[in-house]
PAKOL-121359 format. One record per residue (C-alpha): residue in three letters; y, z, x. Coordinates in steps of 0.25 Angstrom, whole numbers, plus 2048, in hexadecimal, padded with zeros to 3 digits. Layout:
residues N
+-----+-----+-----+-----+
!  aa !   Y !   Z !   X !
+-----+-----+-----+-----+
! ALA !   Y !   Z !   X !
...
+-----+-----+-----+-----+
This chain:
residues 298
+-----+-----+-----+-----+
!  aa !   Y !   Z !   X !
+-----+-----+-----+-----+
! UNK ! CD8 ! BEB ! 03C !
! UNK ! CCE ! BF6 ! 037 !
! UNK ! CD3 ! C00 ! 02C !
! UNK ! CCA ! C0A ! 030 !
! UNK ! CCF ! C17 ! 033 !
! UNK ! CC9 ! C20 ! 040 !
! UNK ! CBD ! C28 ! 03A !
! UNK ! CC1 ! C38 ! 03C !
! UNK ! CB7 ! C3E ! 046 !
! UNK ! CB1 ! C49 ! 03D !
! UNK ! CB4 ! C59 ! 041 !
! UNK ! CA4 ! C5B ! 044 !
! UNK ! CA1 ! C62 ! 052 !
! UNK ! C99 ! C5E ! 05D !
! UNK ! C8E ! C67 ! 055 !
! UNK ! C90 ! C60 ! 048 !
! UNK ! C97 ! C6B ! 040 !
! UNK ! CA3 ! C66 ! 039 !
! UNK ! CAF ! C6E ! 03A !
! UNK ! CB2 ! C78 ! 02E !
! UNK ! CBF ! C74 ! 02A !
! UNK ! CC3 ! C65 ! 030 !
! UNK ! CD3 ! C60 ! 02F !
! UNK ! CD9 ! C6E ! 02B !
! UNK ! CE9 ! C6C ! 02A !
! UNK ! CF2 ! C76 ! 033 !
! UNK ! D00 ! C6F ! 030 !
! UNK ! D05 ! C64 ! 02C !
! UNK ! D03 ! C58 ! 034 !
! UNK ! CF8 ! C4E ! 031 !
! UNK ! CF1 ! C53 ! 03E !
! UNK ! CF3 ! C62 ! 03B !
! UNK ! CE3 ! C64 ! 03A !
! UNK ! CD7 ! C6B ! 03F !
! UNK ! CC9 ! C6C ! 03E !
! UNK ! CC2 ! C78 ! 041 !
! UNK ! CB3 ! C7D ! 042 !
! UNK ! CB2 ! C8D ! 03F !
! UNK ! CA7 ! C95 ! 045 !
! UNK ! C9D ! C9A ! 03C !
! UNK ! CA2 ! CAA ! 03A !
! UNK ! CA3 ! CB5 ! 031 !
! UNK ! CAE ! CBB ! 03A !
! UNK ! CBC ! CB1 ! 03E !
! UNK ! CB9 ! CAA ! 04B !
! UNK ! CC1 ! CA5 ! 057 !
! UNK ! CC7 ! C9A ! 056 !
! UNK ! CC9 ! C8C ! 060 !
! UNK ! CD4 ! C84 ! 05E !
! UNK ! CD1 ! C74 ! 065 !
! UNK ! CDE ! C6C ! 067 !
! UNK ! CDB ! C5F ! 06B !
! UNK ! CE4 ! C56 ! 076 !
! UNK ! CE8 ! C49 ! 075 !
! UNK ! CF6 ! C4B ! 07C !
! UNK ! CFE ! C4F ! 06E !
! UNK ! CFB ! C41 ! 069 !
! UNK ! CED ! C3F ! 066 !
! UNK ! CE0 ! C45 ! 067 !
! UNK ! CD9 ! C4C ! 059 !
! UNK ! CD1 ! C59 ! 057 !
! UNK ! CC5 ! C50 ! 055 !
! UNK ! CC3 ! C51 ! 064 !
! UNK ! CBD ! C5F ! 064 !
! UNK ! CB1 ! C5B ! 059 !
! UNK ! CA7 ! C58 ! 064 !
! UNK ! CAC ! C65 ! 06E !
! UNK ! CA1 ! C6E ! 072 !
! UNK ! CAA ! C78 ! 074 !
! UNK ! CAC ! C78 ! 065 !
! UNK ! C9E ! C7B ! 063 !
! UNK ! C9F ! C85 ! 06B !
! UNK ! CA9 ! C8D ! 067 !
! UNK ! CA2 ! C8B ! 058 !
! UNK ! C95 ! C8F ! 05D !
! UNK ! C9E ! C9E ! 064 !
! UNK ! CA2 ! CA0 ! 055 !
! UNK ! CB2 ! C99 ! 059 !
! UNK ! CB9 ! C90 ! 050 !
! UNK ! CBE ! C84 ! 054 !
! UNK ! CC7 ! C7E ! 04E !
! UNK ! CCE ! C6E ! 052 !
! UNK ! CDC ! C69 ! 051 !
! UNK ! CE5 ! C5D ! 04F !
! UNK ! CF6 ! C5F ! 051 !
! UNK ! D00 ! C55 ! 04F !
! UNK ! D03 ! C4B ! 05C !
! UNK ! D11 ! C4B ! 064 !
! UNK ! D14 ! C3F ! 05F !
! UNK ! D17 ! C45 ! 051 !
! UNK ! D22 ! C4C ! 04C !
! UNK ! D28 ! C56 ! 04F !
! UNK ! D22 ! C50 ! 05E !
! UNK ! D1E ! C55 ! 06B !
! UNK ! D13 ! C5E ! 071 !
! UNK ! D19 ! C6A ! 069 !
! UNK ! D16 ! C64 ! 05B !
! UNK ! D06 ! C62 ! 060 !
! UNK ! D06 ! C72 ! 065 !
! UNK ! D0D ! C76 ! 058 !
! UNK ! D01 ! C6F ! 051 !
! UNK ! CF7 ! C75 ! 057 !
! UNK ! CFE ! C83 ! 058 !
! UNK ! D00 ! C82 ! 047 !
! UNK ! CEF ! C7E ! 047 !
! UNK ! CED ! C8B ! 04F !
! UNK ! CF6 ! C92 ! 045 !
! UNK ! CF1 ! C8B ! 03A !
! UNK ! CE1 ! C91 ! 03C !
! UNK ! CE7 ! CA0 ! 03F !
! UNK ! CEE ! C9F ! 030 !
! UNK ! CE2 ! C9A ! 02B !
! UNK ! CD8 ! CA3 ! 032 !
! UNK ! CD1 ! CA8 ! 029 !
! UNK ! CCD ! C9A ! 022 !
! UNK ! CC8 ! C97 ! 02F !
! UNK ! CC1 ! CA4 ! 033 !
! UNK ! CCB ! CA6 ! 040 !
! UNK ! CCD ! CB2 ! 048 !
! UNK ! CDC ! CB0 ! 04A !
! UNK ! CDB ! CB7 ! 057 !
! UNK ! CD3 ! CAE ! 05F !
! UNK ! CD6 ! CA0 ! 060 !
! UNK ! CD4 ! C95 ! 06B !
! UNK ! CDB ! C88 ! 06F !
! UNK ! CD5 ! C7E ! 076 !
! UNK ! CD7 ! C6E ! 078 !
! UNK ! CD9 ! C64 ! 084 !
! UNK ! CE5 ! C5D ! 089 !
! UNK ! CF1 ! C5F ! 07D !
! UNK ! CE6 ! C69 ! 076 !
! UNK ! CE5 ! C70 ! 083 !
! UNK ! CF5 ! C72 ! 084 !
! UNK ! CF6 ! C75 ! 077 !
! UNK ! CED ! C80 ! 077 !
! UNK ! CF5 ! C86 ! 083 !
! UNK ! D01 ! C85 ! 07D !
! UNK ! CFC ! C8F ! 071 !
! UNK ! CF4 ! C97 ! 07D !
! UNK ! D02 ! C98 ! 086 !
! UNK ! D0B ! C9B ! 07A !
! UNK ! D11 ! CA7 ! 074 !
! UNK ! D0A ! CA8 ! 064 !
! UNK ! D12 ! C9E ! 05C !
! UNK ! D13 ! CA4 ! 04F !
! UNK ! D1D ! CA3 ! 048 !
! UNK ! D1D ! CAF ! 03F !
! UNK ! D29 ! CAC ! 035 !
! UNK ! D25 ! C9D ! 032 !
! UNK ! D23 ! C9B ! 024 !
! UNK ! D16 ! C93 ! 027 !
! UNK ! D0C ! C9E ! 028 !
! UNK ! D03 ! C95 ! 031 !
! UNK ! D0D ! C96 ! 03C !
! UNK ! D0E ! CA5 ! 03B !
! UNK ! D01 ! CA5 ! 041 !
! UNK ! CFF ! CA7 ! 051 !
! UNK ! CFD ! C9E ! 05D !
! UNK ! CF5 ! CA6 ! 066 !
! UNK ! CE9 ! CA3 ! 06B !
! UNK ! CDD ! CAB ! 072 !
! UNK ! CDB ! CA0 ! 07D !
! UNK ! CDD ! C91 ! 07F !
! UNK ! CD5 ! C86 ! 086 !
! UNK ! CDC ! C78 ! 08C !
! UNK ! CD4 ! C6C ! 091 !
! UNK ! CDD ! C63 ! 09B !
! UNK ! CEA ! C68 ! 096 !
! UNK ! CF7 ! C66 ! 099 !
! UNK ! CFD ! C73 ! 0A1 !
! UNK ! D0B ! C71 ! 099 !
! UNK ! D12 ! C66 ! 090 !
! UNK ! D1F ! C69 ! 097 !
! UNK ! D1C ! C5D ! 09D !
! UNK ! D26 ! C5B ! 0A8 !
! UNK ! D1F ! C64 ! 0AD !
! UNK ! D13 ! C5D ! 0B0 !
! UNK ! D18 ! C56 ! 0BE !
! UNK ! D18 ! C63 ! 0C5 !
! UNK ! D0A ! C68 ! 0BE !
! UNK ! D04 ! C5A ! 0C1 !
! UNK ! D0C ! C57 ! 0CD !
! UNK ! D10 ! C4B ! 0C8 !
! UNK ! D1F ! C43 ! 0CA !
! UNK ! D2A ! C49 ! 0C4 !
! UNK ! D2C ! C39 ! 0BF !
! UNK ! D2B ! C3A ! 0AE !
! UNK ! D2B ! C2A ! 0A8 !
! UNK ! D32 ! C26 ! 09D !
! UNK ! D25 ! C25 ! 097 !
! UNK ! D20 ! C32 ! 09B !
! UNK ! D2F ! C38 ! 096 !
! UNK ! D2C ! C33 ! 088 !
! UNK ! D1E ! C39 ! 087 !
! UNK ! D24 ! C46 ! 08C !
! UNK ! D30 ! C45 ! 083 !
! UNK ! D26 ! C43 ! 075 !
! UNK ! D1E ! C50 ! 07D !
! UNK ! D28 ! C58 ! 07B !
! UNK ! D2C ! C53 ! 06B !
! UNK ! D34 ! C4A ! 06E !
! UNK ! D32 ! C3C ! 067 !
! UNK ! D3B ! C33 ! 070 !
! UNK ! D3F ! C37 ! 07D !
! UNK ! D4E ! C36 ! 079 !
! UNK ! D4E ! C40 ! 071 !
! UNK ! D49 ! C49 ! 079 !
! UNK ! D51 ! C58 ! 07B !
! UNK ! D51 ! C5F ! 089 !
! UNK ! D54 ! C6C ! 081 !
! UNK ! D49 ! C68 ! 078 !
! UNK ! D40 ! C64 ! 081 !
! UNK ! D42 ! C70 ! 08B !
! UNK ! D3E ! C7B ! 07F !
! UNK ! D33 ! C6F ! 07D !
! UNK ! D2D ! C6E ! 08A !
! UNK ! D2D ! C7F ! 08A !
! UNK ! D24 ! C80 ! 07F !
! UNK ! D1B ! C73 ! 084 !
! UNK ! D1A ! C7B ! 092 !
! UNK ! D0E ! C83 ! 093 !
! UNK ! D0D ! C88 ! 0A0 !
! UNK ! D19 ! C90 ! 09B !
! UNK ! D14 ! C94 ! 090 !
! UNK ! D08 ! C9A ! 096 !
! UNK ! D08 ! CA8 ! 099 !
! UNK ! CFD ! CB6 ! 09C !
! UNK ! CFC ! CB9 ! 08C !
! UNK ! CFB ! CAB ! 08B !
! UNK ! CEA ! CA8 ! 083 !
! UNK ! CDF ! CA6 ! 08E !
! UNK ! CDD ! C98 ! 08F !
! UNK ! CD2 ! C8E ! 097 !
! UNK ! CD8 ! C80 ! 09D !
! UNK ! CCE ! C76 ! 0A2 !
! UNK ! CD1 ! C68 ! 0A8 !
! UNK ! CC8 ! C5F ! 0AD !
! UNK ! CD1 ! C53 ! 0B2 !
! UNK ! CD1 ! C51 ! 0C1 !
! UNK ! CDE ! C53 ! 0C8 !
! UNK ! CE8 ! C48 ! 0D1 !
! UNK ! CF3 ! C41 ! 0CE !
! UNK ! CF3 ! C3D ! 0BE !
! UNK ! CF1 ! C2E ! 0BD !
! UNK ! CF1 ! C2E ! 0AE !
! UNK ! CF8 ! C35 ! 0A0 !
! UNK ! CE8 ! C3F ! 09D !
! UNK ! CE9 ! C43 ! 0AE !
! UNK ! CF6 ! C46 ! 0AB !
! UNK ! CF4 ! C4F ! 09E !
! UNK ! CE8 ! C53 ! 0A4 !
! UNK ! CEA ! C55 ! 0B2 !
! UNK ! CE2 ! C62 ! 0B6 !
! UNK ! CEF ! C66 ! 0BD !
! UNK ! CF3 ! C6C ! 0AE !
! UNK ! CE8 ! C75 ! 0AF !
! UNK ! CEC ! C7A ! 0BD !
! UNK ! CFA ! C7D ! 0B7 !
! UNK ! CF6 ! C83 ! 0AD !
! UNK ! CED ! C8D ! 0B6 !
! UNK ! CF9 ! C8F ! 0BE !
! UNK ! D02 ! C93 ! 0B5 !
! UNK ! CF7 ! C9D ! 0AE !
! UNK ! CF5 ! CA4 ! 0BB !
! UNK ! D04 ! CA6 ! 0BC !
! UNK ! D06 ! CAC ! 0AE !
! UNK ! CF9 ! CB3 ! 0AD !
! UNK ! CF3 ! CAC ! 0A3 !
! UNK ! CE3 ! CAC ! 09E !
! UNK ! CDE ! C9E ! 0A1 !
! UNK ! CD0 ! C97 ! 0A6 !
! UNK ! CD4 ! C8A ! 0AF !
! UNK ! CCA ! C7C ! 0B2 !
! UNK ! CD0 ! C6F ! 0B7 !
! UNK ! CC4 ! C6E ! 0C2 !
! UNK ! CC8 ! C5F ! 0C8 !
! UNK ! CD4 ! C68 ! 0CF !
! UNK ! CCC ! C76 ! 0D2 !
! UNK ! CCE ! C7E ! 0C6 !
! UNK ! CC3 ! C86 ! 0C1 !
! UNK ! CC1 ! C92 ! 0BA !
! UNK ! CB6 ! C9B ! 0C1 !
! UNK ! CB2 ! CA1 ! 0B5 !
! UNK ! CAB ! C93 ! 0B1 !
! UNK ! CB0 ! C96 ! 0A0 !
! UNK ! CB2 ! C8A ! 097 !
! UNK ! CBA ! C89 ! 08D !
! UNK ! CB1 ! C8E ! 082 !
! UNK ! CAD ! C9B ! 08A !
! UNK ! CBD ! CA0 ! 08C !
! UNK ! CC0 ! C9D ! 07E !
! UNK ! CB5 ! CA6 ! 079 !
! UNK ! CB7 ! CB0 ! 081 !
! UNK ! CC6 ! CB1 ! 07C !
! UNK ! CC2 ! CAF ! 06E !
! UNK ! CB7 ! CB9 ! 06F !
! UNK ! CC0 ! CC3 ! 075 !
! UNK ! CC2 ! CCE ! 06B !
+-----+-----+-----+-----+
């Protein structure tokens, strides 16, 4: 058996420039880290968050290197910075453990603006699959700070000036994806111990329903959006039909129709793409386009 570890992809752009601090710390786990690649400026810049998918058990930052729309946003004098976050699979467990990671990295940057040249004020999310909904679920919430923690990182706010999500999920209160999907009400024992680790809970006999209720309220966000929700821009490529495997089912473009739906009933500011079932924004804007326009937005 080889000895040899997995060489790390090195944090160098699709352009060859290598990211100006690479594997910063935001906390305290061993994947608490971030690279990030700041905008040539005299003045602080915007800044674009990338959260990579993966299902909250695997996936790294290093999957953004080659992105043209990091280039992009460099070239339009944005930031951009890339982040790892704990998995589900580790304590203290469940979706909520990943979110809180990445809320901490977004907090972490604001306390540390001025090292990183950042405009506090205007910060982006973006990411595909677990990314996408984790960048929701800092777009749909209320700001987060806590102003009477000790831990002055934390003080900082959550809130974001918009939000991109590729083939998101529309909510992680799962349950209720049979009626989004139209699926069977029908759950496996398999399936219930996946939703049981989801929601933080390591085996499924330790699961709370009191617990889980105020869990699966904070996981949900089609309630959590709302009309002062941040702009945000949902594309989804994945055709439509019954599911027939676990990524149609993540992926399924029927999140994204939710997603629109429930946007349109609150009021909220959103661009919407899942063409394989006949949505498409007349305004023709990628991702890059909205985000600039809100982070240019004096």
């Amino acid at each position: 058996m080889s000895n040899t570890k997995k060489k790390k992809t090195e944090a160098i752009n699709r352009v060859g420039i290598r990211a100006t601090y690479v594997d910063e710390k935001y906390g305290p786990h061993p994947r608490n880290t971030f690279d990030i690649w700041l905008a040539k400026s005299e003045t602080q810049t915007p800044l674009v968050i990338y959260i990579h998918g993966g299902g909250f058990v695997g996936g790294d930052k290093s999957k953004y290197y080659p992105s043209e729309d990091l280039v992009r946003f460099l070239d339009a004098g944005v930031s951009v910075a890339l982040i790892n976050y704990r998995f589900q699979n580790d304590a203290p467990y469940g979706i909520l453990a990943s979110f809180n990671d990445s809320k901490r990295c977004l907090q972490y940057i604001r306390y540390k603006a001025k090292k990183y040249n950042i405009d506090k004020t205007r910060i982006a999310c973006s990411g595909g699959s677990a990314g996408a909904g984790t960048s929701l679920w800092l777009a749909f919430n209320d700001d987060m700070a806590d102003l009477q923690n000790s831990d002055p990182v934390l003080r900082e706010s959550t809130q974001l000036t918009c939000a991109g999500a590729f083939e998101t999920q529309a909510t992680y209160d799962i349950y209720k994806w049979s009626n989004l999907l139209q699926l069977p009400d029908k759950i496996t024992e398999n399936e219930e111990k996946i939703i049981a680790r989801a929601f933080g809970f390591k085996e499924v006999e330790n699961r709370n329903l009191k617990q889980e209720t105020a869990i699966r309220k904070k996981l949900d966000l089609l309630c959590q959006m709302k009309n002062t929700s941040a702009p945000f821009f949902v594309f989804n490529k994945k055709r439509g039909g019954f599911p027939t495997n676990a990524d149609e089912l993540n992926h399924h473009p029927f999140h994204a129709k939710a997603l629109k739906e429930r946007a349109a009933e609150v009021g909220a500011e959103a661009i919407f793409y899942a063409p394989q079932i006949g949505i498409v924004d007349s305004s023709g804007k990628d991702v890059v386009t909205f985000f600039l326009e809100k982070l240019n937005r004096q």
